[in-house]
Residue, then its C-alpha position, 0 to 999 in steps of 0.5 A: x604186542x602192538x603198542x596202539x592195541x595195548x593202549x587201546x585195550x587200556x582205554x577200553x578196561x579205563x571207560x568200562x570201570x567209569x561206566x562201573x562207578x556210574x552204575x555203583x554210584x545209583x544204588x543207596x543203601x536203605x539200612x532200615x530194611x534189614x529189619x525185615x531180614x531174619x524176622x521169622x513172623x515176616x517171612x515165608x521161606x527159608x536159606x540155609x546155609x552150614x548151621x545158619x538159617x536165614x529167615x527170607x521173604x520170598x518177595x524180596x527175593x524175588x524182587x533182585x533175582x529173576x532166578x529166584x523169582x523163576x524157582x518161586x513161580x515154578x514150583x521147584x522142590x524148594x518151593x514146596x520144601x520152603x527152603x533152599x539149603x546152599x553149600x557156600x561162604x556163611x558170609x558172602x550169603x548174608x552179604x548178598x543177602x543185606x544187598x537184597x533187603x538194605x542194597x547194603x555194598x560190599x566193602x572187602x575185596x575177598x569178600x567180592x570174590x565169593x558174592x559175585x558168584x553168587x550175585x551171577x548164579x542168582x542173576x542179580x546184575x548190579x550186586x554183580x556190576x558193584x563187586x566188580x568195581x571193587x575188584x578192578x579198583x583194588x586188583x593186585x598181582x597175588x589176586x590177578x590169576x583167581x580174577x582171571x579164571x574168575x572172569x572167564x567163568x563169569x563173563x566178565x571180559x573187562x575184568x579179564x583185560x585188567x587181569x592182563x594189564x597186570x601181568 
């Protein structure tokens, strides 16, 4: 591959994870709000997920997502139901879930791995922008193939181009 478009790939994947950490850098954690979570007299839907039920505020919800706020405003079956049961990682749930009510970050890389998907599924665009930082920043070779298919399905092209700087 040519040399000039190897740097140049390089130095646009290096500018990218500066704009990540800009990004990631604004969000401040409010701890004292994840108090509201799980509180069943505050709230008025439901998330289940295996044999956990998280007690959830529509409104909170709606505040981080536009998906979810599109599902509330709808009518869909889960808002009639009040309830959404979802068949994914208990954890990574609850994380985006404290990232929701506390803008809590995520810390651990293979948790990132399952909460962006989450945070691209439910459109919550820094939650997404922040796993992504987590990713790219501590990226190895065993995690670069996952990343990479990863990347294609979440359209994440500059996490692509890291995943290509490994190999």
């Amino acid at each position: 591959m040519d040399p000039e478009l190897i740097k140049s790939r390089h130095e646009q994947v290096q500018r990218h994870i500066n704009w990540l950490r800009i990004q990631v850098s604004k969000i401040v954690e409010v701890p004292h709000r994840l108090e509201l979570l799980d509180n069943q007299s505050l709230s008025d839907f439901r998330i289940i997920v295996g044999k956990r039920t998280f007690y959830v505020s529509k409104s909170f919800l709606s505040m981080k997502s536009e998906v979810f706020k599109k599902m509330f405003e709808s009518g869909m079956k889960e808002t009639h139901e009040g309830q959404l049961v979802l068949h994914d990682d208990e954890e990574a749930v609850e994380a985006m879930l404290f990232f929701i009510y506390g803008d809590k970050k995520i810390e651990d890389l293979n948790l990132a791995m399952k909460v962006i998907q989450l945070a691209h599924r439910y459109g919550i665009e820094l939650l997404k922008l922040q796993c992504e930082y987590l990713i790219v920043q501590n990226l190895t070779l065993d995690l670069a193939c996952d990343s990479l298919v990863m990347s294609k399905r979440l359209d994440l092209p500059y996490l692509a181009l890291k995943c290509y700087e490994m190999g």
